[in-house]
MILOKE-677090 format. One record per residue (C-alpha): x, y, z; residue in one letter; residue number from 1. Coordinates in nm, 4 decimals. Layout:
# residues N
+----------+----------+----------+------+-----+
:       c1 :       c2 :       c3 : code : pos :
+----------+----------+----------+------+-----+
:        X :        Y :        Z :    A : NUM :
...
+----------+----------+----------+------+-----+
***
This chain:
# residues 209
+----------+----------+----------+------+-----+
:       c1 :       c2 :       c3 : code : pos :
+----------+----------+----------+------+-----+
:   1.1165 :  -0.3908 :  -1.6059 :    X :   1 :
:   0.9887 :  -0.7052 :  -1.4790 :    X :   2 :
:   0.7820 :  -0.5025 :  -1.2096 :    X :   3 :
:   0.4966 :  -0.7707 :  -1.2068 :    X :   4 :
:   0.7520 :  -0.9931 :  -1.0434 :    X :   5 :
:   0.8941 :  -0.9916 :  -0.6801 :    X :   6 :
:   1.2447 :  -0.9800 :  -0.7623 :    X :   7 :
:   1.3852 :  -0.7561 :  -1.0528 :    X :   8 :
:   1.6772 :  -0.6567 :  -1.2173 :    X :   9 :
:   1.8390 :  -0.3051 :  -1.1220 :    X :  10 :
:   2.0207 :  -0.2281 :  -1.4489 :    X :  11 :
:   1.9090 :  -0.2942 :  -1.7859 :    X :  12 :
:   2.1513 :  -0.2583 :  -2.1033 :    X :  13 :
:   2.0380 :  -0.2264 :  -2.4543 :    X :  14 :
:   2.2491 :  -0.2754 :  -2.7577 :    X :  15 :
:   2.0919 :  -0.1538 :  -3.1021 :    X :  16 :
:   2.2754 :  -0.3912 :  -3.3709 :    X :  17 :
:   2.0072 :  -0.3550 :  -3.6603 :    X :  18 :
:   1.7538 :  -0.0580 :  -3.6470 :    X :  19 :
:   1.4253 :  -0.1079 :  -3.8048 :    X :  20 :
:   1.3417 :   0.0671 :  -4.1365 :    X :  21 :
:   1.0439 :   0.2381 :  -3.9846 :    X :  22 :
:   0.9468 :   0.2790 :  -3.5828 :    X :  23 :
:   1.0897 :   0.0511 :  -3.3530 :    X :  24 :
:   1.1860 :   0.3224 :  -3.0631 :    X :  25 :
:   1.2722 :   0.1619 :  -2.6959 :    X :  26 :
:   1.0471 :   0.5117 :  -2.5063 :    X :  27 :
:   1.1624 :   0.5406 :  -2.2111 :    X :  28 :
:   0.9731 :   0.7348 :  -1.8718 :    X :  29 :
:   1.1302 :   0.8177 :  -1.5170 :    X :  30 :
:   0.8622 :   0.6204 :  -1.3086 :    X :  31 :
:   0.9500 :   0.9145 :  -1.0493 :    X :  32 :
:   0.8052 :   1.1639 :  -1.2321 :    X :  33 :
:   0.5136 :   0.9597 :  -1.3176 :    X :  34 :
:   0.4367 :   0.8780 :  -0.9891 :    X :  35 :
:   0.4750 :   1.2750 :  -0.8806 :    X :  36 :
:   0.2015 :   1.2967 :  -1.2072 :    X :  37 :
:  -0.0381 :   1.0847 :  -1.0223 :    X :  38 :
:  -0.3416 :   1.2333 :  -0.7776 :    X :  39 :
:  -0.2754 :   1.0668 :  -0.4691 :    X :  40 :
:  -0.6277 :   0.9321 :  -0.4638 :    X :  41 :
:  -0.5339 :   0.7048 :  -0.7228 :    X :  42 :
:  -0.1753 :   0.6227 :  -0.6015 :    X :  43 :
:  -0.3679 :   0.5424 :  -0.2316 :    X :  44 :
:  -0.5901 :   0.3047 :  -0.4467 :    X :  45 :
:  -0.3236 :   0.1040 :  -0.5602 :    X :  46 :
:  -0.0398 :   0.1317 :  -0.2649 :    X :  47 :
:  -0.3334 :  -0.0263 :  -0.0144 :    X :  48 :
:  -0.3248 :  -0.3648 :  -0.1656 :    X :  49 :
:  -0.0589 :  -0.3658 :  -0.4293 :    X :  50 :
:  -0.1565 :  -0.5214 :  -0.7839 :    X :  51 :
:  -0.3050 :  -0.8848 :  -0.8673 :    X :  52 :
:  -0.2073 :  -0.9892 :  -1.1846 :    X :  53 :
:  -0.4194 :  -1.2970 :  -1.3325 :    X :  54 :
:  -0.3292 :  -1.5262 :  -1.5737 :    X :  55 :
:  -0.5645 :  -1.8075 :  -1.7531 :    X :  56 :
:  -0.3759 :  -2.0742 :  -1.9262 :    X :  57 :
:  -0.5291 :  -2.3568 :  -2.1469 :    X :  58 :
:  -0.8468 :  -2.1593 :  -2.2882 :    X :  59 :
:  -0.6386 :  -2.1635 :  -2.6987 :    X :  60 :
:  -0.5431 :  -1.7583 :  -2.6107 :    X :  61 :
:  -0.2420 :  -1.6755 :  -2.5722 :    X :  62 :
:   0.0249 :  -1.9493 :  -2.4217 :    X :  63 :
:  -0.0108 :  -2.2913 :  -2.2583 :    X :  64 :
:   0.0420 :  -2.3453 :  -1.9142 :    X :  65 :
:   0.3153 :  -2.5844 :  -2.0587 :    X :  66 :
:   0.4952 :  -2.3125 :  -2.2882 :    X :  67 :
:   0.4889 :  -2.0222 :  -2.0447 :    X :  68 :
:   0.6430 :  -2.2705 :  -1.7616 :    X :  69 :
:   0.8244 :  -2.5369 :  -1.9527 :    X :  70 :
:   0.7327 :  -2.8175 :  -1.7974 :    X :  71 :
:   0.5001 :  -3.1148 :  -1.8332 :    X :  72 :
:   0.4396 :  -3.1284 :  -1.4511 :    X :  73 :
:   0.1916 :  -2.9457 :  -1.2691 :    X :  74 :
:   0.3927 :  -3.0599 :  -0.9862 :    X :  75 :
:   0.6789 :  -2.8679 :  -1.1180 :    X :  76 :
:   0.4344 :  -2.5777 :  -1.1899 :    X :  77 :
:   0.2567 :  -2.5324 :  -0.8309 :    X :  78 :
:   0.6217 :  -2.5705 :  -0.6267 :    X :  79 :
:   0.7553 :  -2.2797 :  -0.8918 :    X :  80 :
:   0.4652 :  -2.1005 :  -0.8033 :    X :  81 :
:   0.5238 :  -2.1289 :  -0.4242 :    X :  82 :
:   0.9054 :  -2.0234 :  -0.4317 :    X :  83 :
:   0.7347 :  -1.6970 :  -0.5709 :    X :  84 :
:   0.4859 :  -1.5931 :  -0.4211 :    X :  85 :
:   0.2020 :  -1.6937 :  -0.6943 :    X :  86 :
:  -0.1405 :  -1.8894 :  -0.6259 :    X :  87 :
:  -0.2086 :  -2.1688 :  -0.8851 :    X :  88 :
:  -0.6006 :  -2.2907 :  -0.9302 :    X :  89 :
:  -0.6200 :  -2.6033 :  -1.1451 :    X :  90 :
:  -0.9356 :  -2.5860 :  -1.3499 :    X :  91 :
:  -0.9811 :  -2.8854 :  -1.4735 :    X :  92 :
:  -0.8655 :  -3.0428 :  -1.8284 :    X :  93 :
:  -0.5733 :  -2.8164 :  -1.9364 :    X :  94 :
:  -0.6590 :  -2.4704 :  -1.7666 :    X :  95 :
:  -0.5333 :  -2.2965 :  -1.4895 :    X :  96 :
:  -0.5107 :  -1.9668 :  -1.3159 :    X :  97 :
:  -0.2517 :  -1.7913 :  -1.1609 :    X :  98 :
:  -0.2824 :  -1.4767 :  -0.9375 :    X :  99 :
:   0.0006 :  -1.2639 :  -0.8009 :    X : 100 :
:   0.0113 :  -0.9558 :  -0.6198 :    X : 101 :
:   0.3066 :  -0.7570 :  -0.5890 :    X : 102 :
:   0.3815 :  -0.3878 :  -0.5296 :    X : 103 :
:   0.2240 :  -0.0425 :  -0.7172 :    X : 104 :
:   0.4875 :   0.0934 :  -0.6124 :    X : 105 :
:   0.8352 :   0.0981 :  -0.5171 :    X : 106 :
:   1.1965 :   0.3169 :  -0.3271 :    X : 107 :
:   1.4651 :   0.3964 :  -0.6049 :    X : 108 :
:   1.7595 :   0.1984 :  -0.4181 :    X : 109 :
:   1.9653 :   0.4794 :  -0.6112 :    X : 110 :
:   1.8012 :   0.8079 :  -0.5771 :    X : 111 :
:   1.5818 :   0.6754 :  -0.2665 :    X : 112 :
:   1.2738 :   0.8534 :  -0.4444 :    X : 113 :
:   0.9477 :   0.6935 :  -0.4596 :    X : 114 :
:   0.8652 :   0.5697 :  -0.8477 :    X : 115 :
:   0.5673 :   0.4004 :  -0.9513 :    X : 116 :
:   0.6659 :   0.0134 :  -1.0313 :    X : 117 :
:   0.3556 :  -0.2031 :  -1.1937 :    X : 118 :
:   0.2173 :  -0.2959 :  -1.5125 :    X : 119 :
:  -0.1101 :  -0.2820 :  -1.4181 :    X : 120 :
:  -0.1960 :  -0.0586 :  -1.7173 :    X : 121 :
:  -0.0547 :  -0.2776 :  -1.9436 :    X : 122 :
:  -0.1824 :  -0.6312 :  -1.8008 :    X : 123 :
:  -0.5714 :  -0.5249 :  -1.7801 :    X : 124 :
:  -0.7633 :  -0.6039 :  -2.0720 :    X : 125 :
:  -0.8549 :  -0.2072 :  -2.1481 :    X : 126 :
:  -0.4567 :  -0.1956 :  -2.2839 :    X : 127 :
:  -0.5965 :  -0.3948 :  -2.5588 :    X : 128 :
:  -0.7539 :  -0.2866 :  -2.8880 :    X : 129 :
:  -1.1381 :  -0.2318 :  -2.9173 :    X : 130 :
:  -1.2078 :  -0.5063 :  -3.1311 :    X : 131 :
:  -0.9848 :  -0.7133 :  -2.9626 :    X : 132 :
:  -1.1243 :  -0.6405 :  -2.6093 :    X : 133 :
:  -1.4788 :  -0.6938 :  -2.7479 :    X : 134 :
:  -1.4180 :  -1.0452 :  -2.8802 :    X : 135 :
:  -1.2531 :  -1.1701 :  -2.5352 :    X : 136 :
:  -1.5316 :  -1.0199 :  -2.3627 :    X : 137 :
:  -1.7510 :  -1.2325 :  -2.5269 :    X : 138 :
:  -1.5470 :  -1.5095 :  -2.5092 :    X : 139 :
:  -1.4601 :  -1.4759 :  -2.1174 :    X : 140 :
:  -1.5703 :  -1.3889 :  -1.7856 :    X : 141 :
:  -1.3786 :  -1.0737 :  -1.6136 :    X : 142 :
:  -1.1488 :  -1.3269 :  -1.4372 :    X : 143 :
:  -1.1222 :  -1.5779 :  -1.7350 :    X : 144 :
:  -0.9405 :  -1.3606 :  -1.9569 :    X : 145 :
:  -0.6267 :  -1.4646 :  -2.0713 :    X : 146 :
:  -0.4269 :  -1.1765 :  -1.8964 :    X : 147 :
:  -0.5514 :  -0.9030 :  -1.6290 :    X : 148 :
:  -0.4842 :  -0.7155 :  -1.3627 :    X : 149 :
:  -0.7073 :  -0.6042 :  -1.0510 :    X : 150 :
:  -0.6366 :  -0.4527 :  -0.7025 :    X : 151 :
:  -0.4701 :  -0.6637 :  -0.4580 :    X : 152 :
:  -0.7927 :  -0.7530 :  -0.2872 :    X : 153 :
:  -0.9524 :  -0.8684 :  -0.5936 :    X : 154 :
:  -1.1239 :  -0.5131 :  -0.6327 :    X : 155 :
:  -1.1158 :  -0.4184 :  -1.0026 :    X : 156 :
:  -0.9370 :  -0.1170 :  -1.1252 :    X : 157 :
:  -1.1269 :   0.1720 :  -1.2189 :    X : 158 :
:  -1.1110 :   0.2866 :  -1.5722 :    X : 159 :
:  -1.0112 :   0.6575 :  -1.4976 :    X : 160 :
:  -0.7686 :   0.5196 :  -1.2921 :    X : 161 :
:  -0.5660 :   0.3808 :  -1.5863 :    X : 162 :
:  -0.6559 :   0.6395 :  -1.7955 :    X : 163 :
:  -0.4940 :   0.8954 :  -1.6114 :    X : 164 :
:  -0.1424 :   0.6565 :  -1.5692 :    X : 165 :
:  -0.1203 :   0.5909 :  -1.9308 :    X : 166 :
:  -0.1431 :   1.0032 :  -1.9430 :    X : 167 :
:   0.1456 :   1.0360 :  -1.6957 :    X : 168 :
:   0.3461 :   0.7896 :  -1.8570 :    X : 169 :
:   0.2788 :   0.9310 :  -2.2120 :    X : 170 :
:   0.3698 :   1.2844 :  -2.0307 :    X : 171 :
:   0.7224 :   1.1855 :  -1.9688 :    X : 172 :
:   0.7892 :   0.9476 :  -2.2162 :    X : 173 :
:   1.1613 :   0.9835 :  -2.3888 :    X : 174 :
:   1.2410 :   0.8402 :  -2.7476 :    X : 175 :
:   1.4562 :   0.8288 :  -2.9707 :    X : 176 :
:   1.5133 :   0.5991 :  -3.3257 :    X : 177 :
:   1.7754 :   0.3960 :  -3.3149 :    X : 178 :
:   2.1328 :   0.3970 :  -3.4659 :    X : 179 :
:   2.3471 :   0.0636 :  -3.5337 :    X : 180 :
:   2.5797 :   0.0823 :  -3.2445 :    X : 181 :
:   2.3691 :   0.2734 :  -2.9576 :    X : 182 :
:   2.4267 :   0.1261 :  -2.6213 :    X : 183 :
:   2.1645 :   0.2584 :  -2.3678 :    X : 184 :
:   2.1865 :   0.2016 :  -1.9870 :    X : 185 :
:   1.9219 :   0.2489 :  -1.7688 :    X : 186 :
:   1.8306 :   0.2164 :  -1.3631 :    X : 187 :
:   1.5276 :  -0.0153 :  -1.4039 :    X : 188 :
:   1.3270 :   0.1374 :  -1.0788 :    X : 189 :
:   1.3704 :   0.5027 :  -1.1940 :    X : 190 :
:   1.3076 :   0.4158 :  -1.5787 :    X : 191 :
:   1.0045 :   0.2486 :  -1.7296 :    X : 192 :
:   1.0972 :   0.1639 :  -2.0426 :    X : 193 :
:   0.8697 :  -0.0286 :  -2.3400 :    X : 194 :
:   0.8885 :  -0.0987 :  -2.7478 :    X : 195 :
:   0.7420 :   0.0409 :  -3.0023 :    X : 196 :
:   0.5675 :  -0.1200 :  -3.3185 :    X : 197 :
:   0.8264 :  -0.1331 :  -3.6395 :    X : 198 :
:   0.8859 :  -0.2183 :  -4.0051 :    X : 199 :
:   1.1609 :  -0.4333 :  -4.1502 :    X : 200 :
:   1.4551 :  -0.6278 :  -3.9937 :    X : 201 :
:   1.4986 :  -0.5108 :  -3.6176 :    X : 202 :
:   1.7676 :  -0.6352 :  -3.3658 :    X : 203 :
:   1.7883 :  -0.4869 :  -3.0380 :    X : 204 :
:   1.9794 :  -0.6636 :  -2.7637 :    X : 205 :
:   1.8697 :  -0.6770 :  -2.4215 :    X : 206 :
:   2.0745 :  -0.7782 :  -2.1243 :    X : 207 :
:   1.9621 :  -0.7413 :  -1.7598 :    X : 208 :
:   2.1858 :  -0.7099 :  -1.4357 :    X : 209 :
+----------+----------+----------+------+-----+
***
């Protein structure tokens, strides 16, 4: 989906070579319909100041600033940053922050209909298990965390909010278990699509266009 980005790719193909033994569905969701789903309140929340997404790097969570960017050179790291759109904070020793905002929503270039495009839901902590959100919040301040999202304007997002766009996207979610051989195309604006957890040997090819 890549919807926390500027830039994305239209058309996605997936290629199911080995399906899992157990789980392992690709859901799918028309991100028009889930959109439609949402009160307009809550859209007009989001469409004001599109979404921040904020990463913290070098706390020993998650990635290194080095892994997620290959690269060695902060140099390297702040003129990447730049070219797209992101603001880098150095931190001192190996941390930093990024912050990015980008759109809640988006226009299907093929069906011209409005779809909601983020991953808001997905980035904030509250995506997270209990225990899991529990321990970072001990850990970290609200915008230390290894990964979350806020509103544009640094605002943070209000926990009906999500709740009620994790219903719409459960609401029209679409899935199916895979069979060796099953090629699936999909318009990435007008589909959201995600993975779901799986036993045994899985391979699913992705390629993006």
């Amino acid at each position: 989906m890549l919807s926390y980005r500027e830039a994305w790719p239209p058309t996605l193909f997936f290629a199911c070579v080995v399906p899992a033994e157990e789980g392992g569905e690709t859901p799918f969701a028309d991100s028009a319909r889930v959109y439609g789903r949402l009160p307009a309140t809550t859209r007009d929340r989001y469409e004001r100041h599109g979404v921040m997404y904020v990463r913290n790097f070098g706390h020993g969570v998650d990635l290194s600033w080095q892994e997620a960017f290959q690269t060695e050179d902060r140099d390297r790291v702040d003129a990447y940053c730049r070219a797209h759109g992101t603001l880098t904070e150095w931190l001192g020793g190996e941390r930093l922050r990024t912050r990015h905002v980008v759109q809640a929503s988006t226009v299907s270039r093929t069906t011209g209909r409005r779809v909601w495009f983020n991953q808001a839901h997905l980035f904030h902590v509250s995506s997270l298990p209990a225990g899991v959100q529990e321990a970072l919040r001990e850990d970290f301040a609200e915008d230390e965390l290894p990964r979350n999202a806020f509103h544009g304007d640094g605002s943070p997002l209000r926990p009906d909010d999500l709740a009620e766009i994790r219903a719409a996207y459960a609401a029209e979610e679409i899935a199916f278990p895979w069979q060796a051989g099953d090629v699936a195309v999909i318009d990435n604006e007008q589909f959201a699509h995600g993975r779901r957890p799986f036993t045994g040997a899985r391979s699913t090819l992705v390629a993006m266009a």
